[in-house]
C-alpha positions as CSV (number, residue, x, y, z in Angstrom):
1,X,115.4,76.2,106.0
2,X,114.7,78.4,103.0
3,X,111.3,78.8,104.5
4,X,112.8,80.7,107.3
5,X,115.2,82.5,105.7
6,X,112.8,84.1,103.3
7,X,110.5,84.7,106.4
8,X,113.1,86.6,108.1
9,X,114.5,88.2,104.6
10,X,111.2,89.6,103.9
11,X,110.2,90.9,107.2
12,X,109.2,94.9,108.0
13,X,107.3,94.6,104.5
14,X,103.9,93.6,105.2
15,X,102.0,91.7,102.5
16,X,99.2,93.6,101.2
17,X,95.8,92.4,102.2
18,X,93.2,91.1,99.6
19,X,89.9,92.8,99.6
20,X,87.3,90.4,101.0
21,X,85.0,91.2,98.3
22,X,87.6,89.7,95.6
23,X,86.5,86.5,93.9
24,X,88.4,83.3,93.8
25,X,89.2,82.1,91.0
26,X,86.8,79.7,88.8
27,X,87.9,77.0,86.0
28,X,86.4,77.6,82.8
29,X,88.3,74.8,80.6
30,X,91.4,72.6,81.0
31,X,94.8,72.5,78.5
32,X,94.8,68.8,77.6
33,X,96.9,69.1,74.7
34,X,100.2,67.5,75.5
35,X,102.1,70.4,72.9
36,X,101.1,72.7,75.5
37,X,103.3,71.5,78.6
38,X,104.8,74.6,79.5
39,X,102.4,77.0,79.3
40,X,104.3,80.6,80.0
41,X,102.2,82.8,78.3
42,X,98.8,83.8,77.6
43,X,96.7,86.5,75.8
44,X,93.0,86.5,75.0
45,X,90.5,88.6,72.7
46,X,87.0,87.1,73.1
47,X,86.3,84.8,70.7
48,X,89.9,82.9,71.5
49,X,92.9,82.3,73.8
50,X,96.7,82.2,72.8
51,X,99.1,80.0,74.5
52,X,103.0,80.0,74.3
53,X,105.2,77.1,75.6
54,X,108.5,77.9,77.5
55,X,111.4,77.5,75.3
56,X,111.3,75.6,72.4
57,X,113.3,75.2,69.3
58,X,110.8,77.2,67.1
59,X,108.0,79.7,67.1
60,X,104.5,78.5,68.3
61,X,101.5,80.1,69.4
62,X,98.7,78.1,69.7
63,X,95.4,79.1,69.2
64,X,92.1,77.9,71.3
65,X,88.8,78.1,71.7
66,X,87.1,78.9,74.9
67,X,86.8,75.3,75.6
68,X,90.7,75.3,75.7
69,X,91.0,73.0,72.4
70,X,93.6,73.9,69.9
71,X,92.1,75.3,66.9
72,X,95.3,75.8,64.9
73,X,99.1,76.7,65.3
74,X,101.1,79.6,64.3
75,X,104.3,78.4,63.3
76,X,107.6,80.1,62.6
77,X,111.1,78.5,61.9
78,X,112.8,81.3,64.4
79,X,114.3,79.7,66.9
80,X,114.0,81.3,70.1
81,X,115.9,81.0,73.4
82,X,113.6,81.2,76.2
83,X,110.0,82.8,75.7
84,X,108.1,83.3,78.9
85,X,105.6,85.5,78.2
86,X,102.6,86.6,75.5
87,X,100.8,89.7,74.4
88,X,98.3,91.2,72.2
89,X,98.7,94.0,70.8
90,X,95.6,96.2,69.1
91,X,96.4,94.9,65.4
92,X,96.3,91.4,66.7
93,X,100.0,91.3,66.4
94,X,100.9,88.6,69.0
95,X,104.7,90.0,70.7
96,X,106.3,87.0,72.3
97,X,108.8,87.9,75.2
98,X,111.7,86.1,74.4
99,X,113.7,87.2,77.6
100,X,113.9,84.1,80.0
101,X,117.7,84.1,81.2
102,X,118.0,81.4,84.5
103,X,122.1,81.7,84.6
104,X,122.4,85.4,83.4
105,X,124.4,84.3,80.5
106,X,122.3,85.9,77.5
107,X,124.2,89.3,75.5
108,X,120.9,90.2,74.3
109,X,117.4,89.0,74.8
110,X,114.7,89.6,71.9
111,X,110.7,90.5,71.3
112,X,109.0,88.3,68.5
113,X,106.4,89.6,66.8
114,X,103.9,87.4,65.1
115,X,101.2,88.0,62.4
116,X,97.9,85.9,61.8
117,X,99.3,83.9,59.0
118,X,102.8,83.3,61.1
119,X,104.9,85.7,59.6
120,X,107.5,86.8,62.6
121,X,109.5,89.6,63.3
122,X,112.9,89.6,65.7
123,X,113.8,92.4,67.4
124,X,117.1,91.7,70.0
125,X,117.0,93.9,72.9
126,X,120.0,94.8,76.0
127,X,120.2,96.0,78.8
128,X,121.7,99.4,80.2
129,X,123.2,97.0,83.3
130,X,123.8,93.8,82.7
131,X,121.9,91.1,82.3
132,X,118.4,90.0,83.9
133,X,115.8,87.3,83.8
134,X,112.5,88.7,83.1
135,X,109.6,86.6,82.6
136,X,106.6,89.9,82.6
137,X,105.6,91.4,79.1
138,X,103.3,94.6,79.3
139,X,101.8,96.5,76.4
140,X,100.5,99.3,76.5
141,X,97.5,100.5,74.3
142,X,100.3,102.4,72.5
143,X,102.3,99.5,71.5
144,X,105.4,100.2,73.8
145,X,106.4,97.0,75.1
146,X,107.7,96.9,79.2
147,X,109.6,94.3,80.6
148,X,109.7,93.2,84.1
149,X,112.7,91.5,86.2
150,X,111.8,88.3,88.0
151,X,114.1,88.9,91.7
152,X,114.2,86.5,94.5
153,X,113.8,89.8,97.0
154,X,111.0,90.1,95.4
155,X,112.1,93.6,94.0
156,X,111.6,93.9,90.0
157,X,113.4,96.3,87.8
158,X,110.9,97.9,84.5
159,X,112.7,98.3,81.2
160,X,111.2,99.0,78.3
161,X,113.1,100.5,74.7
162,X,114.9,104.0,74.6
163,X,114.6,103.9,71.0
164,X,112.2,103.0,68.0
165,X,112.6,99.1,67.7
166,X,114.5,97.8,64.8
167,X,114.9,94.5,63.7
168,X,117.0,92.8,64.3
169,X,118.8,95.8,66.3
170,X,119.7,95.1,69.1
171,X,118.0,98.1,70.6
172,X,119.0,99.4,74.1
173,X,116.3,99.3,76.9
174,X,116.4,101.8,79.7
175,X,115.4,101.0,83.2
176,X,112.1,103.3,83.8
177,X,110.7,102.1,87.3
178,X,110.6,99.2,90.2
179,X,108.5,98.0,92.3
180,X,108.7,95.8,95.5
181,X,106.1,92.5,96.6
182,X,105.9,90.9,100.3
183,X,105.2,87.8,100.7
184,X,101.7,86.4,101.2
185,X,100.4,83.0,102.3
186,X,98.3,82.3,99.3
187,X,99.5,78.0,98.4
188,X,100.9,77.0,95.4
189,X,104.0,77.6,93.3
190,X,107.7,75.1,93.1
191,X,109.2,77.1,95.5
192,X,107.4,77.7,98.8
193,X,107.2,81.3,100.2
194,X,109.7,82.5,97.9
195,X,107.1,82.2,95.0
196,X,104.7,84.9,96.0
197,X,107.1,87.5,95.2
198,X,108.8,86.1,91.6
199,X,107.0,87.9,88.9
200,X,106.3,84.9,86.4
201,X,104.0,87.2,83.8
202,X,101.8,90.5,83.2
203,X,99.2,91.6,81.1
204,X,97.1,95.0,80.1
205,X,93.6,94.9,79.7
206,X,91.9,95.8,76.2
207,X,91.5,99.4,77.0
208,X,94.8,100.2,78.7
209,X,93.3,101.3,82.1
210,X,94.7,97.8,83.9
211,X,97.7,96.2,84.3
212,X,98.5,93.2,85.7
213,X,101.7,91.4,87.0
214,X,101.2,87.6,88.3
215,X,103.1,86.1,90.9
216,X,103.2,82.1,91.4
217,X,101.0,82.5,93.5
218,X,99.1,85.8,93.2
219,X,97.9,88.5,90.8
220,X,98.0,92.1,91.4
221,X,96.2,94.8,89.3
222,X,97.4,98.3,88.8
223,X,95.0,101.4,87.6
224,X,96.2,102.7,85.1
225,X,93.5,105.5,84.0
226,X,95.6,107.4,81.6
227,X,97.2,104.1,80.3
228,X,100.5,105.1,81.9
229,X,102.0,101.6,82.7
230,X,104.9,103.1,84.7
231,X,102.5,105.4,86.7
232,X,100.4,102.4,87.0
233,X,102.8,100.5,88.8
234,X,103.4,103.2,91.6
235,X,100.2,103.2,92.2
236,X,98.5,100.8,94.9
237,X,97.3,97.5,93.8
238,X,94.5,95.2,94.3
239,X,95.8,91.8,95.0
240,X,94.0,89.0,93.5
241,X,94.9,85.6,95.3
242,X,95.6,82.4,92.7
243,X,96.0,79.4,95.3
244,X,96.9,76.1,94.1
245,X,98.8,76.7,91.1
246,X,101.8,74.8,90.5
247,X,103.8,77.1,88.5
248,X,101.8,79.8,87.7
249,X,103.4,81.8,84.8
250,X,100.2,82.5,82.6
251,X,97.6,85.6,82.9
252,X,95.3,86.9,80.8
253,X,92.8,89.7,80.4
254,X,89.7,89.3,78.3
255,X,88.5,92.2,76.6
256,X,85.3,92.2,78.9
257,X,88.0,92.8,82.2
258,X,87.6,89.0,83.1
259,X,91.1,87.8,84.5
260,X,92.1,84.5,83.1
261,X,95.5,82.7,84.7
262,X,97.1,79.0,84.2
263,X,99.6,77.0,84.9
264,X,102.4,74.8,83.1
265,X,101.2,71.0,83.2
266,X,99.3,69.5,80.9
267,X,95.6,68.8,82.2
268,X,96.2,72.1,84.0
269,X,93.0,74.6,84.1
270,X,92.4,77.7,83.1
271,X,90.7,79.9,85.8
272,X,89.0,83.0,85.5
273,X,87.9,85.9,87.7
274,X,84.9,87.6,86.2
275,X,84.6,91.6,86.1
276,X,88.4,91.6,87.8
277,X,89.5,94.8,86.0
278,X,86.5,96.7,87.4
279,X,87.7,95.8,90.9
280,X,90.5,98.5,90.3
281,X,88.6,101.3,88.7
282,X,90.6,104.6,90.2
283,X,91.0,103.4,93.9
284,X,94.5,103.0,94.0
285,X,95.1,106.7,93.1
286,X,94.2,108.1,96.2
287,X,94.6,107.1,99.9
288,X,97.3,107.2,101.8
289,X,99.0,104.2,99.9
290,X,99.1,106.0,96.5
291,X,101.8,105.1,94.9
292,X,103.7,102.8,97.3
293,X,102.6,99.2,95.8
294,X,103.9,96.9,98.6
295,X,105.1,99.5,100.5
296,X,107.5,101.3,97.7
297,X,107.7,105.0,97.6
298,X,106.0,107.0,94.4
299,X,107.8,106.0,90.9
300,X,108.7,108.2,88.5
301,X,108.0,107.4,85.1
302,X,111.2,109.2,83.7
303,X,113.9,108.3,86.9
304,X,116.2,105.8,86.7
305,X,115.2,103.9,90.1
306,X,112.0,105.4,91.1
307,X,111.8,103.5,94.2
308,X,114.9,104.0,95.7
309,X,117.4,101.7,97.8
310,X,116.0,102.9,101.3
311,X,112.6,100.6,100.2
312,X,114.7,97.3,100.6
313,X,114.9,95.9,104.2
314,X,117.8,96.3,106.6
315,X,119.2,93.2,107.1
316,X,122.9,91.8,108.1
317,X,125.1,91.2,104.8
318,X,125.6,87.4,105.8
319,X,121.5,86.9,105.8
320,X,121.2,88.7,102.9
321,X,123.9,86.4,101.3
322,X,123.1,83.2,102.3
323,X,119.2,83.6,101.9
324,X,119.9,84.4,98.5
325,X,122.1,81.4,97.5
326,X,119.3,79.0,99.2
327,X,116.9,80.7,96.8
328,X,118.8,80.4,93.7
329,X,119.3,76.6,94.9
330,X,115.6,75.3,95.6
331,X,114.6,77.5,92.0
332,X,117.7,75.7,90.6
333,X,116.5,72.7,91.7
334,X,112.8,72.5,91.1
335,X,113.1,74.2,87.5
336,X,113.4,71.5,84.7
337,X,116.9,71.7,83.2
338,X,116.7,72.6,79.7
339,X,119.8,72.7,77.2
340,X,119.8,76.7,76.2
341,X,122.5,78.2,73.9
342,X,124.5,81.6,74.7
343,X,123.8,84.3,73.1
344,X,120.1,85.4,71.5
């Protein structure tokens, strides 16, 4: 049933096609340890891979090598509420995205930012509209962080800080973009077609000039020549299919442009698709689809809903209503129930 309600909810917003020349994805290593069941978030720069668990009652990243064994743990007594995502930022500063919010409950949601030798920083965030689950972190090569709404209509909201963060503020975020997915019939994720448009994580690559949001089921990279991660995401995308994943929240780029993405479960692997950032290079700024990823019209870096309500399809307020609520059911169901406090 929730099959064909998304099916119809989604129609008159084609999925965007994957080039035939894109690679599948290979494994290069599997997460055995069983501290690393949730796997949310994951950042890379070369000589090793980071990995954060979803949730938890205090601060972890864990380190690896490429062979995906855990070389040590950065530890912090913080206790955070619902991480979902991981970044690195030039300094090697590691900025967790504390901003998982299932029921909608949270007053604030919060950026950690962790140092080699474990040292971490809290910086509460809100929202200018209430609240929002996002599960996306992008950094740009500047160090603005940018947070992306996970939506069962597949249409994400892009926040990132109107001011200079302060700890432990709370500083205010302002809404700078959106963006709209279709669904594709790429297999995997808990949730059936409704998982191809979720965003579950994001990344930049090293240099700026890529940026990534993941899907359960698939990836889609954004050029960003002039490191303009708002521009970026106006801008056509190349979609990168990640079959097979069970709950795909994890994606990575290494500094070389290699694509890495995982999933929570322990024995899980992590896959990689070589030379992915160079399948962007500048060919989403032209064409006749510039600017419109998954249909959208143009954003606007600086307006407060870029893509406008007239992107969202037409559909009879009962549909609407009653494909939403068998959404939020199934993702109800099939996402572990974990004991989360109000508040942080």
């Amino acid at each position: 049933m929730l099959s064909v309600l998304l099916a119809v909810l989604l129609v008159g917003s084609p999925a965007l096609a994957a080039p035939a020349e894109v690679p599948a994805p290979e494994p290069v290593c599997a997460i055995d340890d069983q501290r690393i069941g949730e796997l949310s978030g994951m950042a890379a720069d070369g000589g090793h891979r980071y990995a954060v668990n979803d949730g938890g009652r205090r601060i972890q990243v864990f380190v690896l090598d490429r062979s995906c064994r855990v070389q040590r743990v950065l530890t912090n007594s913080t206790d955070p509420y619902d991480v979902e995502d991981l970044a690195l930022a030039t300094d090697g500063t590691l900025w967790l995205a504390d901003t998982g919010d299932n029921r909608k409950q949270r007053d604030t949601v919060a950026l950690h930012a962790v140092r080699s030798d474990g040292r971490a920083t809290l910086y509460r965030l809100t929202y200018p509209d209430g609240q929002h689950d996002a599960e996306a972190l992008l950094l740009d090569r500047a160090g603005t962080p940018y947070l992306v709404t996970k939506n069962v209509l597949g249409r994400s909201e892009v926040y990132r800080p109107a001011e200079r963060l302060t700890s432990p503020g709370p500083t205010p975020l302002e809404k700078v973009g959106s963006l709209s997915l279709s669904a594709t019939d790429t297999p995997g994720g808990p949730v059936g077609p409704t998982g191809s448009v979720l965003v579950t994580g994001g990344a930049v690559s090293a240099d700026g000039t890529v940026v990534a949001l993941r899907t359960y089921t698939d990836a889609y990279l954004y050029p960003a020549p002039d490191g303009d991660v708002v521009a970026a995401l106006g801008r056509q995308p190349v979609r990168v299919p990640l079959p097979d994943e069970p709950q795909g929240e994890a994606i990575a780029f290494e500094p070389d442009g290699t694509l890495l993405s995982a999933s929570e479960g322990v024995g899980q692997p992590v896959r990689a698709v070589p030379g992915a950032a160079g399948l962007v290079g500048e060919a989403g700024t032209d064409g006749p689809n510039a600017g419109r990823p998954g249909g959208e019209p143009p954003a606007d870096s600086r307006a407060a809903d870029p893509a406008g309500e007239e992107s969202m399809p037409v559909l009879p307020a009962v549909a609407v209503v009653v494909a939403l609520a068998a959404a939020a059911l199934g993702l109800n169901k099939l996402r572990r129930q974990r004991h989360r406090r109000p508040g942080r």
